[in-house]
C-alpha positions in Angstrom: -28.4 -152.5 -301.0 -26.9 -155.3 -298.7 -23.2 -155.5 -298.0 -23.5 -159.1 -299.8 -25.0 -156.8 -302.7 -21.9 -154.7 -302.8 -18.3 -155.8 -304.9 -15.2 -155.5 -302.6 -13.0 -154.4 -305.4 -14.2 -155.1 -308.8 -11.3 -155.3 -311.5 -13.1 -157.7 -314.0 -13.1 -154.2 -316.2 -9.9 -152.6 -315.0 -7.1 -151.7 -318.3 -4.6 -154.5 -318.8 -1.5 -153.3 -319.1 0.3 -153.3 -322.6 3.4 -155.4 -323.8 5.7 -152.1 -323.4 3.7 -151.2 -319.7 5.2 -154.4 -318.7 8.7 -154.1 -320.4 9.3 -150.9 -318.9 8.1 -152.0 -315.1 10.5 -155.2 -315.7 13.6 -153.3 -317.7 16.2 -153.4 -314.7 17.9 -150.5 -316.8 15.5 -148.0 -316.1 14.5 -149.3 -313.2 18.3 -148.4 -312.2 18.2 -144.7 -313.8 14.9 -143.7 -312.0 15.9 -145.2 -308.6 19.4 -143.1 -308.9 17.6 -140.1 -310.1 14.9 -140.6 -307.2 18.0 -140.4 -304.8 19.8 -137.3 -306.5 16.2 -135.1 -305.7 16.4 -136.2 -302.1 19.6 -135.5 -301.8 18.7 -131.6 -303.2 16.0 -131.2 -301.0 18.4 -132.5 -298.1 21.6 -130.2 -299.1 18.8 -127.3 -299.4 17.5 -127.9 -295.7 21.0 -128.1 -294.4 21.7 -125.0 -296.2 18.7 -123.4 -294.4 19.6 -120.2 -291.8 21.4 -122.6 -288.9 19.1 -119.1 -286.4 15.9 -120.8 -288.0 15.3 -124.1 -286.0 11.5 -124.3 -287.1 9.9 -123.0 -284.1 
């Protein structure tokens, strides 16, 4: 089999997304919610880390 032989990326049979897929990827709403929520586990993690024992410096 030749490289000419070969697809580069074949998405002729790849899903299409449905009518509510592509409400909830546009709805600026939740788009909002998850973003914020994204930031508040980040900001655990961080506030965990900082909390970490100040003797430990990771080494």
């Amino acid at each position: 089999m030749t490289m000419t032989d070969m697809p580069y990326l074949d998405t002729s049979h790849a899903p299409l997304p449905t009518r509510r897929t592509l409400r909830h990827r546009r709805g600026l709403v939740r788009q909002s919610v998850r973003f914020i929520g994204f930031n508040l586990r980040i900001l655990r993690v961080l506030r965990r880390t900082a909390r970490a024992d100040p003797a430990d410096n990771g080494g």
